[in-house]
C-alpha positions in Angstrom: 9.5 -29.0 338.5 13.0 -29.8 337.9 15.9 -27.2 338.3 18.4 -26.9 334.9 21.6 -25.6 336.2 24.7 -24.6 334.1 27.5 -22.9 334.8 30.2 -21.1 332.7 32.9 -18.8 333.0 32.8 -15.4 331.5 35.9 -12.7 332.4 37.0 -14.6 335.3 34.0 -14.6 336.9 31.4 -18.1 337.0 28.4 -17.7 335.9 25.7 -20.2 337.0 22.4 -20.1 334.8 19.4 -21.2 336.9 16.1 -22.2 335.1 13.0 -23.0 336.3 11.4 -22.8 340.2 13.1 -22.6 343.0 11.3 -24.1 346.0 11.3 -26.2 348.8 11.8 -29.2 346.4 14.6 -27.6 344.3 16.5 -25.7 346.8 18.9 -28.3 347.9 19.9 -28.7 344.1 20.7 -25.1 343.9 22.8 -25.3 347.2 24.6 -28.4 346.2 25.9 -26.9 342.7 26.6 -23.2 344.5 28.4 -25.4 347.1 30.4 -27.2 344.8 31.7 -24.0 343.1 32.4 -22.2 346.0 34.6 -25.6 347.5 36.3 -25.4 343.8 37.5 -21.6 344.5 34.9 -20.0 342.6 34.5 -17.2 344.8 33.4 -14.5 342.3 29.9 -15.6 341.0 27.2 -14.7 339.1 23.7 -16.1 339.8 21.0 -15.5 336.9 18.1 -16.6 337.9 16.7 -14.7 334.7 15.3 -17.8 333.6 13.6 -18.7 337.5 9.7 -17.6 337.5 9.4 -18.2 340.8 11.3 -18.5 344.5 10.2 -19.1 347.8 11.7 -18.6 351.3 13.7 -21.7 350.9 15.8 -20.3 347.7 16.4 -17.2 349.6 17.9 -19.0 352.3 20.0 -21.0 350.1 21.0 -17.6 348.1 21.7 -15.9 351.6 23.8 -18.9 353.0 26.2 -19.1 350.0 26.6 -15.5 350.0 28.1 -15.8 353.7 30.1 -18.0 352.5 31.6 -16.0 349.4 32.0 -13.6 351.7 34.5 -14.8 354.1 36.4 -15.9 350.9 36.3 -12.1 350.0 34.2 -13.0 347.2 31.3 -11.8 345.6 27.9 -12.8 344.5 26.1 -10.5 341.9 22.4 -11.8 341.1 20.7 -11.4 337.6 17.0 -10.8 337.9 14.6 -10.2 335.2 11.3 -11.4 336.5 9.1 -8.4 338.2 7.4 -11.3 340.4 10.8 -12.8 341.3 12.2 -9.4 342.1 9.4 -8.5 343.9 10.7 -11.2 346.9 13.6 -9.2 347.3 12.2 -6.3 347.4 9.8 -7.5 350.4 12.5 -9.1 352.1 15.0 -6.1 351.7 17.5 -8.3 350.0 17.5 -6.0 347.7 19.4 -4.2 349.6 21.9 -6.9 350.7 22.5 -8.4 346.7 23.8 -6.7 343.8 21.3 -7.1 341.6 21.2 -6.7 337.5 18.9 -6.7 334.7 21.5 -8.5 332.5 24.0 -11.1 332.8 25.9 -8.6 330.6 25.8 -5.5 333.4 26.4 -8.2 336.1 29.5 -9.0 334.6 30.4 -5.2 333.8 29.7 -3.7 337.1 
């Protein structure tokens, strides 16, 4: 299954929509448009994965090595997770505890 990406810009901060499942075979799209923002100065992002139904150890990664990246930027890197099963990986992982992570795009953008 194929990834649909889009991005927008919402109060200064970018706002990339992901859609569909994140795996071994969609990772590398993920990280290619996340790279791309971060190398346009987009330091302050918001990643809704809202419309993801699932995510594997591969889409972590990719989700963990942006964030470093933010990071030395300063930036920031709020997630948007609606999906119990989806949340459920971060949980397990404790990621939870290393993401801001928000029910809405809305309160992602607030906070």
């Amino acid at each position: 299954m194929d990834l649909d990406i889009t991005t927008s810009v919402n109060d200064g901060l970018t706002v990339v929509r992901v859609e569909g499942e994140v795996d071994v075979y969609t990772a590398p799209q993920l990280r290619e448009r996340l790279d791309a923002e971060i190398e346009a100065g987009r330091h302050d992002l918001v990643v809704d994965l809202s419309g993801v139904g699932f995510m594997d150890s591969t889409g972590l990664g990719v989700l963990v090595g942006r964030l470093k990246q933010i990071r030395v930027h300063d930036g920031t890197m709020r997630l948007v997770c609606a999906h119990d099963r989806v949340l459920k990986v971060f949980v397990i992982t404790g990621l939870d505890k290393v993401f801001e992570i928000f029910p809405s795009v809305d309160e992602a953008l607030s906070a």
